[in-house]
PLY file of the C-alpha trace (Angstrom):
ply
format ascii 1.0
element vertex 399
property float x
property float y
property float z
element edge 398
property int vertex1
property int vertex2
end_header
73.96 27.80 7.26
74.44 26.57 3.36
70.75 25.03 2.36
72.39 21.44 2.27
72.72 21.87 6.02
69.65 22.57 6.91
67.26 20.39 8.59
64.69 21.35 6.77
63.64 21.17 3.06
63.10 24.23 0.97
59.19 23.12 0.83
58.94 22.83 4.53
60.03 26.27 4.82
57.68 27.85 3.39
54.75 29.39 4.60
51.62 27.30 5.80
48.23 27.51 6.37
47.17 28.15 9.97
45.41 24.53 10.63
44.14 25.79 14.05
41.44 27.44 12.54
39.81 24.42 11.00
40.29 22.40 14.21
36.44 21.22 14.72
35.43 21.53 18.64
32.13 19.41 18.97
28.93 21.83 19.41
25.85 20.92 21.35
22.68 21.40 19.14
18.86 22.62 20.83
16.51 21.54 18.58
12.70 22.61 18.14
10.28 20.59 16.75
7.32 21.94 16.27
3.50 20.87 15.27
2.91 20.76 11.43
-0.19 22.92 10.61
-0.37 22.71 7.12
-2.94 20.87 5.71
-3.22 16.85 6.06
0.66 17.10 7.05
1.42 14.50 9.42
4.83 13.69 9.26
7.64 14.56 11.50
11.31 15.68 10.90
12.97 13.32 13.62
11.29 9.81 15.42
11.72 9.12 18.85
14.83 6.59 17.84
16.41 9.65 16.58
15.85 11.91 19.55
17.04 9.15 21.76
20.38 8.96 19.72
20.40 12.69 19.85
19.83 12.91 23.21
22.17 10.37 24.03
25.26 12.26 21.85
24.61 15.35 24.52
22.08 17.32 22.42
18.82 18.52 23.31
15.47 18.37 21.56
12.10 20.31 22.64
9.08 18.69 20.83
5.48 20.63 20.81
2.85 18.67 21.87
1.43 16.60 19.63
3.50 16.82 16.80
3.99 13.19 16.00
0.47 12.28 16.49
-0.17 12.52 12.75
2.36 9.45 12.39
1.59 7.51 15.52
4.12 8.75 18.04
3.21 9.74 21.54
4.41 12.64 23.46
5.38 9.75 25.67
7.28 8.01 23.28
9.42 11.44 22.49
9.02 11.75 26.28
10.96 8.69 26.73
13.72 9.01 24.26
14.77 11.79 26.34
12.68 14.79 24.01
11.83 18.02 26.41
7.68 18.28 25.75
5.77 21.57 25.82
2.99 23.08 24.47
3.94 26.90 24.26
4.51 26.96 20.26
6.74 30.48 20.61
9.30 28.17 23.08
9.55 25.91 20.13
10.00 28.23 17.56
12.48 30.00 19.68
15.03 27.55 19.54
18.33 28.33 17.70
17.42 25.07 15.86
14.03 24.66 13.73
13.44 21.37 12.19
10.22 20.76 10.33
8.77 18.80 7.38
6.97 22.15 5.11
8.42 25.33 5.17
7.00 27.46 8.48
4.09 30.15 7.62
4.64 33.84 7.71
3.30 33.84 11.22
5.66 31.46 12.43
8.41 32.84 10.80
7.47 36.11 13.32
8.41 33.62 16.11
11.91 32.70 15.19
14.42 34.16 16.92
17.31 36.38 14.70
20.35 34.44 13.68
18.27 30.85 13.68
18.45 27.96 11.62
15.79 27.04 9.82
15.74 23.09 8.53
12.74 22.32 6.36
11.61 21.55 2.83
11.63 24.99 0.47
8.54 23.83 -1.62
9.86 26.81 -4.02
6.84 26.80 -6.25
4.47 26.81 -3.57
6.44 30.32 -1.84
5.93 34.13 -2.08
8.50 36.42 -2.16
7.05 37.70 1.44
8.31 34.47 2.47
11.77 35.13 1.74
11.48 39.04 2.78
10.55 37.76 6.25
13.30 35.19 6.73
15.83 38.09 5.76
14.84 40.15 8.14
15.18 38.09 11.00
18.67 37.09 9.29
17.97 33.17 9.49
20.21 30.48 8.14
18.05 28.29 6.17
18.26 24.93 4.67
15.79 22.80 2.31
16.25 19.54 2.75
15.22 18.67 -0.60
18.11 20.37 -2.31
20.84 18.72 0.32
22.78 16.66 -1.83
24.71 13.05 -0.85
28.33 11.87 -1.62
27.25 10.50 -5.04
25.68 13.00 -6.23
21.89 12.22 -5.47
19.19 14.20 -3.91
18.68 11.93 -0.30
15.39 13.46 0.84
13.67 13.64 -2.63
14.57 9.99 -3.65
13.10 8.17 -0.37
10.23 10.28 -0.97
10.17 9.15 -4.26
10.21 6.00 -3.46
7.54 5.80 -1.00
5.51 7.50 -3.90
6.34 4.91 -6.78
4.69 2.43 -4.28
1.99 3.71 -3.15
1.04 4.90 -6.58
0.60 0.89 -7.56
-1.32 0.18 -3.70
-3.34 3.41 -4.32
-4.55 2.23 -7.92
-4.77 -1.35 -6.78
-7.38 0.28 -4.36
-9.40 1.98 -6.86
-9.97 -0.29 -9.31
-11.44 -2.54 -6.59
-13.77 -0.38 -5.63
-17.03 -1.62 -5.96
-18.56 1.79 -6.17
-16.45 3.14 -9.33
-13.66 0.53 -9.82
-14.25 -1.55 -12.56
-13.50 -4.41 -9.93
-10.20 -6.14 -11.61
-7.64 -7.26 -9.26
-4.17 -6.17 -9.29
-2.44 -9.91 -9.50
-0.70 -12.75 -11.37
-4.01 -15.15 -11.93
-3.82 -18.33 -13.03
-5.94 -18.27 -16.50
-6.61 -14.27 -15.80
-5.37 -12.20 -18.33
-2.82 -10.09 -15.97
-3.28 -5.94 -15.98
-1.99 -3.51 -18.24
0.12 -0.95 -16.47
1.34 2.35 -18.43
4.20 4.25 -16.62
5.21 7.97 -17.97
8.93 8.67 -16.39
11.95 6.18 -16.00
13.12 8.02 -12.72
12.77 6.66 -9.43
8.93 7.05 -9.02
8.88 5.06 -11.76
11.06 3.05 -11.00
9.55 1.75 -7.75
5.99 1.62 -9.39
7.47 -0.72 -11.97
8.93 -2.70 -8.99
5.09 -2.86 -7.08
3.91 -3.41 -10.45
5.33 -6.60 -11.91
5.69 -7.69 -8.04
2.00 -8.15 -8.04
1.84 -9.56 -11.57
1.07 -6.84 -14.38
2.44 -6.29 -17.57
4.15 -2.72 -17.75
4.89 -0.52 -20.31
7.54 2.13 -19.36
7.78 5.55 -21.59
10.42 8.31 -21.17
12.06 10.00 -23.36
15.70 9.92 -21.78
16.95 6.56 -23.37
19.94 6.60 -20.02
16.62 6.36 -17.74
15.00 3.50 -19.71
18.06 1.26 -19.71
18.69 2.30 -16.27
15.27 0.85 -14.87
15.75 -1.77 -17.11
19.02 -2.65 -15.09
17.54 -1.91 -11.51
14.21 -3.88 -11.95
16.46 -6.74 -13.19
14.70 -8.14 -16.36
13.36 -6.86 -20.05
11.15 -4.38 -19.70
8.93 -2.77 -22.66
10.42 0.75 -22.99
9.60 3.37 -25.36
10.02 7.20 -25.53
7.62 9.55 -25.67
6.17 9.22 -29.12
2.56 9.58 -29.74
1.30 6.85 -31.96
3.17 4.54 -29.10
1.57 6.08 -26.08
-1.54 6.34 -27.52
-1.73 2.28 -28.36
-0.91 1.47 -24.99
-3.44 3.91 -23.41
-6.12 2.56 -25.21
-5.54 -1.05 -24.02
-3.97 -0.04 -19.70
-6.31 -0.46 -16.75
-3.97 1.80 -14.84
-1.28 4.88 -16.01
1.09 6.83 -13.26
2.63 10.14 -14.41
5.58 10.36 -12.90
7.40 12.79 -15.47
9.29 15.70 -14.08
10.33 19.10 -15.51
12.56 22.14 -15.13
9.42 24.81 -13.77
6.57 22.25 -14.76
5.66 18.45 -15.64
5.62 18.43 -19.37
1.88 17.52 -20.82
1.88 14.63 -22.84
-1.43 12.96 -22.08
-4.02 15.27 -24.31
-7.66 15.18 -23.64
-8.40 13.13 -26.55
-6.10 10.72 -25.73
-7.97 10.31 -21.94
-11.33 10.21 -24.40
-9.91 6.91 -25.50
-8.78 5.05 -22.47
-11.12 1.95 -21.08
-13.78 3.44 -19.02
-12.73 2.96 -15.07
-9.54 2.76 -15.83
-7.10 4.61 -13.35
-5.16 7.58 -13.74
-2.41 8.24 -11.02
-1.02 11.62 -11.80
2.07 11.46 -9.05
3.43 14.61 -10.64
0.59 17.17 -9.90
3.01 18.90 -7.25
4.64 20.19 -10.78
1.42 20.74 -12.59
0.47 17.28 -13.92
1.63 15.43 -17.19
-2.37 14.81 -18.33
-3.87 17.53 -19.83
-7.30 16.23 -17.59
-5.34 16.82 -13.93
-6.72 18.90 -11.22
-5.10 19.39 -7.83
-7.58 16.75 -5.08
-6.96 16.21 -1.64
-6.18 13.20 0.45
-10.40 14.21 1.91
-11.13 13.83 -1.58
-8.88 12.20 -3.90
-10.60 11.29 -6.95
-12.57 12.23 -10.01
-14.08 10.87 -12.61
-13.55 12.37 -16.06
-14.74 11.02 -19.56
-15.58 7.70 -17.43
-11.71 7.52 -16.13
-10.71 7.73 -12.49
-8.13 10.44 -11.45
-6.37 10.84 -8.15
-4.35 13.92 -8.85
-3.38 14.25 -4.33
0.02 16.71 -4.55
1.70 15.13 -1.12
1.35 10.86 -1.94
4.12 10.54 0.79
1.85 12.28 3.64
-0.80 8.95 3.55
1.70 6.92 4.94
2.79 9.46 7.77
4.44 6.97 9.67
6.62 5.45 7.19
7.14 8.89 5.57
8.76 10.32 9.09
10.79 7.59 9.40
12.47 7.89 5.96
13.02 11.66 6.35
14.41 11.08 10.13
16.99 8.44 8.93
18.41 11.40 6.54
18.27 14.20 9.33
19.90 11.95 11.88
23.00 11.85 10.46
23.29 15.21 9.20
22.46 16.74 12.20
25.27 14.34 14.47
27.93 15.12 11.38
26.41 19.22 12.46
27.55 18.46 16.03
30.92 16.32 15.19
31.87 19.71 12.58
31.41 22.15 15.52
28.37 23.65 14.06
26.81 23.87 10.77
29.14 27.11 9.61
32.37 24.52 10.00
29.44 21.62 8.17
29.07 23.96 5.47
32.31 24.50 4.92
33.07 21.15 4.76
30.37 19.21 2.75
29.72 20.56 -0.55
26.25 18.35 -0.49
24.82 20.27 3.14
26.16 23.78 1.32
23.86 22.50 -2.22
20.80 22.30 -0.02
21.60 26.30 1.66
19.31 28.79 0.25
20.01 31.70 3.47
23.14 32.23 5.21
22.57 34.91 8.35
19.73 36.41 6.73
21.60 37.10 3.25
19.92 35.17 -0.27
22.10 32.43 -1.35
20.05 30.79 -3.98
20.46 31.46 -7.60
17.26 29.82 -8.36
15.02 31.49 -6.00
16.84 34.93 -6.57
15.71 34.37 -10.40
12.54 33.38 -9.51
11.47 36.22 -7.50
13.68 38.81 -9.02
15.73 38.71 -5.10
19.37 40.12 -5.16
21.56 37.22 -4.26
25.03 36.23 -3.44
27.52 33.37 -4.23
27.35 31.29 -0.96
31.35 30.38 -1.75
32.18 33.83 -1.20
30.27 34.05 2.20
31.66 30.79 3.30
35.31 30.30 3.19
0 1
1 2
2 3
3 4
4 5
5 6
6 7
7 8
8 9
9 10
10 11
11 12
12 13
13 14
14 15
15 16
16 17
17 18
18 19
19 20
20 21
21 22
22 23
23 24
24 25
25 26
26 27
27 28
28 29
29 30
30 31
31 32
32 33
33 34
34 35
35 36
36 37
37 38
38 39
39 40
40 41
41 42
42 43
43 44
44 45
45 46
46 47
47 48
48 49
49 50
50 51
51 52
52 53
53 54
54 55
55 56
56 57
57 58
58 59
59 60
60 61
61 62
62 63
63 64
64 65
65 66
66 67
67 68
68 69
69 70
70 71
71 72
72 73
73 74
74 75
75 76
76 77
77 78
78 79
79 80
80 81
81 82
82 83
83 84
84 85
85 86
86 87
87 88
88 89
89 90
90 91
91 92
92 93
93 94
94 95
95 96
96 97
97 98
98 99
99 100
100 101
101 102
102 103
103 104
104 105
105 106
106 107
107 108
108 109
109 110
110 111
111 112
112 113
113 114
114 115
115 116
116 117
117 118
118 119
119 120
120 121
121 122
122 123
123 124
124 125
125 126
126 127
127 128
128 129
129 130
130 131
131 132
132 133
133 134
134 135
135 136
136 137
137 138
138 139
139 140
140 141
141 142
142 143
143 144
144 145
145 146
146 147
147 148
148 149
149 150
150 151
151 152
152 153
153 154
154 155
155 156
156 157
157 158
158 159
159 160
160 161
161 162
162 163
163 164
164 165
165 166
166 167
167 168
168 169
169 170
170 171
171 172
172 173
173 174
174 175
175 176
176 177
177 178
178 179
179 180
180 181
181 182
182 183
183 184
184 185
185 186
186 187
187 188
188 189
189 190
190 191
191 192
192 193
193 194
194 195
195 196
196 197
197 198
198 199
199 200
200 201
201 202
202 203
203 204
204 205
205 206
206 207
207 208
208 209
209 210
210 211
211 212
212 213
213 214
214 215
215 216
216 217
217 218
218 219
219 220
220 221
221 222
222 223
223 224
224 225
225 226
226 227
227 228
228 229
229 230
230 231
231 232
232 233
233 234
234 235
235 236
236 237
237 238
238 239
239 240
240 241
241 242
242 243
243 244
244 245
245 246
246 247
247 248
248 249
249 250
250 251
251 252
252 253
253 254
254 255
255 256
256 257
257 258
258 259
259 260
260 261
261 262
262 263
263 264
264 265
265 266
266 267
267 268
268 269
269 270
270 271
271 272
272 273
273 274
274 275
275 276
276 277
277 278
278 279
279 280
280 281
281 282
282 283
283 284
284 285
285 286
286 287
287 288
288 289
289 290
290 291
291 292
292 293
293 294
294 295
295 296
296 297
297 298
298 299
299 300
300 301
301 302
302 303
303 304
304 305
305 306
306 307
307 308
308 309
309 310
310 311
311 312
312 313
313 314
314 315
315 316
316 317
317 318
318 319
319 320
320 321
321 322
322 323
323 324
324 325
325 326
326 327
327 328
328 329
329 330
330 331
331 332
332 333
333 334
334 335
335 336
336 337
337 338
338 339
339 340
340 341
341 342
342 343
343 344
344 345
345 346
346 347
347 348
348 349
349 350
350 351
351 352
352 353
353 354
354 355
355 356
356 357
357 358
358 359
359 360
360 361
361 362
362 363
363 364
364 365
365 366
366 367
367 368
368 369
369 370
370 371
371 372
372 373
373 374
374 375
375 376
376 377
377 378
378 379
379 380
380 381
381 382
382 383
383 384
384 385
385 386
386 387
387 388
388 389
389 390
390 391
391 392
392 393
393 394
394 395
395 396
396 397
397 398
């Protein structure tokens, strides 16, 4: 038959992909949630409204006892949504699904059964290379939820944590300086014939951004210092009005120390938070004045910073309040879980829809950013470089 006869076009002809391959036949998750014993953790990975839409898309979720106490759940309220409850932690941790809010210990990770998944934050700076020795051996599949990424490009998980940090940086200072015992008593507020407070924020990102929110929403003047220019016209836009913005340049910040009841450090770096509040420069700030240091989880941007607890937050250094606390987002437990369960949710249903997180993977490039162990073999560049760990391309493991 001449090619002008034929029914088909020369295109059509030629060979195709097999598409049954990629067909996605819904899986059925078991997930185990077990109690956080790091410590003052006391968030959870998934609220009961989550299990109960879980539970109600055919998936099943085994919950150790207690585990949402810390944020003012109930077994009975997990109980309810449909959540199996039990208080064996091995059953838990011998799930093929692991959800949890910090990485599990080495003792836990003895409990996991071989070929698991393993959903938590990586906390890389925090790790051992023991850590990642063990989790090979029992050839996991592990995920940190910090590095998933979203459609636009953004890091979900880190931002609403940000977020809740930004804020509570402003209540947490707002707290302090009323303190009648070493707050110098002013009040964080707009007051008629009150000279308003001076409010110094190192870092444009969105820590800053939502302490410059809090900020002027209760009435202080801010000052905003970064020294990515994008950032500062970026808060500028998302705060909605002028804003005094500077970069990083000494003579600058060290004027506006001098005369700011309160300063958050919310600056960020590659391995560590850059210092650029010296000693001398905390000499000079107004006695009782308040130093929020929101990046101490990356060593602190004030030369003055050491690592307190939410037991025992504070310290007083050359006659200025610090509250250098690592994990902000754990004081609000409650509000904390909530915002990491409304990004699990839907990752975890899209999981189930795919046919399993290998088809997920495949699939979303922003689930595959956040994979750092793929059946027990290193996928992460960053933490192979860090603890000198052979490790492979993920796109060559996962077609």
């Amino acid at each position: 038959m001449s090619e002008s006869l034929s029914p088909f076009t020369k295109q059509q002809l030629l060979p195709q992909e097999e598409k049954l391959e990629i067909f996605k036949n819904k899986g059925e998750l078991f997930i185990g949630i077990p109690k956080e014993t790091d410590y003052q953790e006391r968030r959870i990975c998934l609220t009961p409204d989550a299990v109960s839409d879980l539970v109600n898309n055919g998936h099943r979720v085994l919950l150790e006892s207690g585990a949402g106490n810390g944020a003012s759940f109930s077994d009975k309220d997990y109980s309810e949504a449909g959540a199996e409850i039990t208080k064996d932690t091995a059953k838990v941790f011998a799930c093929p699904m692991i959800l949890k809010v910090e990485p599990p210990s080495l003792e836990q990770i003895k409990l996991i059964n071989p070929q698991a998944i393993l959903i938590s934050a990586l906390q890389l700076k925090t790790q051992s290379k023991k850590y990642f020795e063990a989790l090979a051996s029992k050839r996991v599949t592990a995920l940190a939820f910090e590095f998933i990424r979203d459609e636009d490009g953004t890091y979900p998980a880190v931002r609403s944590l940000s977020e809740i940090a930004g804020t509570a940086s402003v209540l947490i200072a707002s707290e302090l300086l009323s303190n009648g015992k070493d707050g110098n008593g002013l009040m964080f507020g707009n007051i008629s014939g009150v000279p308003p407070l001076e409010v110094v924020i190192l870092g444009a990102g969105t820590v800053g951004q939502f302490a410059a929110r809090s900020s002027i929403g209760l009435g202080a003047n801010i000052k905003v210092f970064d020294n990515s220019v994008t950032k500062l016209r970026r808060i500028q836009k998302n705060v909605g009005r002028p804003l005094y913005t500077s970069t990083l340049q000494p003579k600058n910040l060290t004027k506006a120390l001098k005369r700011c009841d309160v300063v958050i450090g919310a600056l960020r770096g590659t391995n560590r938070s850059p210092i650029v509040v010296s000693e001398g420069m905390v000499e000079q700030m107004k006695k009782r004045a308040v130093i929020i240091d929101v990046s101490i989880d990356m060593g602190g941007c004030f030369e003055t910073s050491e690592v307190t607890t939410h037991k025992k937050p504070t310290f007083l250094k050359h006659g200025v309040i610090h509250y250098c606390v690592p994990n902000i987002p754990a004081r609000y437990p409650r509000t904390a879980s909530v915002s990491i369960s409304n990004i699990f949710t839907p990752y975890l249903l899209k999981i189930a829809e795919d046919g399993g997180l290998e088809n997920s993977l495949r699939f979303d490039k922003g689930l595959k950013n956040g994979l750092y162990f793929y059946h027990g073999i290193l996928t992460s560049k960053s933490v192979g470089e860090w603890f000198d760990l052979k490790y492979s391309d993920v796109n060559l493991l996962i077609f």
